[in-house]
C-alpha positions as CSV (number, residue, x, y, z in Angstrom):
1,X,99.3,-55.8,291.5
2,X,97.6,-53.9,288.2
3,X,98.5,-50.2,287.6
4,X,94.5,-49.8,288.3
5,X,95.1,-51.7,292.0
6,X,98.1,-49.0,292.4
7,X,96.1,-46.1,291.4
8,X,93.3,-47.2,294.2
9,X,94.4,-45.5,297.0
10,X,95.5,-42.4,295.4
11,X,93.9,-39.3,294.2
12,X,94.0,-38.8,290.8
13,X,92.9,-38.5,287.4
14,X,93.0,-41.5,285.3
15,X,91.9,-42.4,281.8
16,X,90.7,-45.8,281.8
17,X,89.0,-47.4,278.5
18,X,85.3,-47.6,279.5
19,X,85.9,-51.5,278.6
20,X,88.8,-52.8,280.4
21,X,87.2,-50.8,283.7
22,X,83.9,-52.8,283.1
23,X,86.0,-55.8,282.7
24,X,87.9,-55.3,285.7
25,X,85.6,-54.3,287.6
26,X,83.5,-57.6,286.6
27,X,86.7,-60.1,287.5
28,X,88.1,-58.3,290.9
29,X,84.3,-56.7,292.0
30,X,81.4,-58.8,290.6
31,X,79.4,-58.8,293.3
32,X,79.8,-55.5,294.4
33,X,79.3,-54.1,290.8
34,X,75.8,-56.1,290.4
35,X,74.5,-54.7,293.8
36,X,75.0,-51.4,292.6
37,X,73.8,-51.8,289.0
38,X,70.6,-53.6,291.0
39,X,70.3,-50.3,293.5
40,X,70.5,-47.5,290.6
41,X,67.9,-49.3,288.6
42,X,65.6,-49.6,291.8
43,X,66.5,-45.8,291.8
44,X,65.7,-44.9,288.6
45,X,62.5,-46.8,289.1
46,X,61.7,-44.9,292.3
47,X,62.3,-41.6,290.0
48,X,60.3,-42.7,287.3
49,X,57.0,-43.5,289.7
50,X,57.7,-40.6,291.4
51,X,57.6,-38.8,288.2
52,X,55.1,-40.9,286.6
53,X,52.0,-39.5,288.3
54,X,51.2,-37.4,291.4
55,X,50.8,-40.7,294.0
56,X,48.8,-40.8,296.7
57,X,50.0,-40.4,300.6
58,X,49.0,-43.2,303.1
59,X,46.1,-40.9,304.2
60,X,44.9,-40.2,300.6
61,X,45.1,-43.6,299.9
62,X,42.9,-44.7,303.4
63,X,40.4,-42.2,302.3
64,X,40.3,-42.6,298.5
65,X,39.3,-46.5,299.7
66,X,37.5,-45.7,302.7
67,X,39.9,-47.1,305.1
68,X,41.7,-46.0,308.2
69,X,45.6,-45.6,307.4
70,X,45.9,-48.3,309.8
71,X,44.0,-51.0,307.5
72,X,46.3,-49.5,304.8
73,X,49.2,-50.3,306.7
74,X,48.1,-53.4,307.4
75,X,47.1,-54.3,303.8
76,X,51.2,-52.6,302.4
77,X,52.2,-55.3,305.0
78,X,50.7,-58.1,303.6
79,X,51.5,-57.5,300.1
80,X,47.5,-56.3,299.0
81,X,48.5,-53.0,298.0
82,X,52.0,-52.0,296.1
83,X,53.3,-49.4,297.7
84,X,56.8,-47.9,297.9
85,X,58.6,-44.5,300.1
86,X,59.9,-42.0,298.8
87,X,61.1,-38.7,300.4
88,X,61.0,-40.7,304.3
89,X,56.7,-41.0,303.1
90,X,54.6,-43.7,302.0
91,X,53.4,-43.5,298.4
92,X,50.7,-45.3,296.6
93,X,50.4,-45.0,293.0
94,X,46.9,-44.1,291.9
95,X,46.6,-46.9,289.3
96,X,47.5,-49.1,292.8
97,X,44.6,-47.8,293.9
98,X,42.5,-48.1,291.4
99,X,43.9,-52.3,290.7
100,X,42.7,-52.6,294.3
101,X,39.2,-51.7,293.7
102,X,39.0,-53.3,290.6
103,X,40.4,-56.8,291.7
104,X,38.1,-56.3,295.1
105,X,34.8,-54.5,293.8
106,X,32.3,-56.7,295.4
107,X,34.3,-56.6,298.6
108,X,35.0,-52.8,298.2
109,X,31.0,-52.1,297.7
110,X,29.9,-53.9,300.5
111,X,32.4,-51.7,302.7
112,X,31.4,-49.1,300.9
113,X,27.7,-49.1,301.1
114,X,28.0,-50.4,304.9
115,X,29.8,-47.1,305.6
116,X,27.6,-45.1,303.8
117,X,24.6,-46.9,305.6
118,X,26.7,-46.2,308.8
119,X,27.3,-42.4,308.2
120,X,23.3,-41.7,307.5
């Protein structure tokens, strides 16, 4: 057993070179080390939309396209529209948005018009 294995279960301060931690944690913990590396960089991504620009809720996002949150729901679900929660709420970035009625405009227009027509 390594003086780091000894020093596991006990409570206190050690000073460890930054490279033989790294290296031991990359022989003894590889797996676990990667799938935490992989969570704080979905993290830090999370922060940095978050940060990015204001996003829109689910019910922003339904009426910013003209849809009922339910279609929107059903859209996040088959992969249509990027979406991501943060906070326990659904959040959809405005440029999402925006892709969405650029990639679909005719589509989007014809809703758009019908509802309009619908409304008068």
């Amino acid at each position: 057993m390594n003086p780091l294995e000894q020093l596991a279960g006990q409570r206190a301060m050690i000073m460890v070179e930054t490279d033989t931690f790294v290296s031991w944690l990359n022989s003894h913990y590889e797996e676990a080390f990667m799938e935490g590396v992989r969570q704080g960089y979905y993290q830090a991504e999370l922060a940095a939309k978050a940060s990015a620009e204001e996003p829109y809720t689910k019910k922003e996002a339904a009426l910013a396209l003209g849809f009922s949150e339910g279609t929107i729901d059903n859209m996040r679900r088959r992969g249509e529209l990027e979406s991501y929660e943060y906070g326990g709420q659904v959040r959809i970035e405005k440029s999402e948005v925006a892709r969405w009625k650029r990639v679909h405009s005719n589509l989007y227009n014809k809703m758009y018009n019908l509802n309009k027509k619908a409304k008068q």
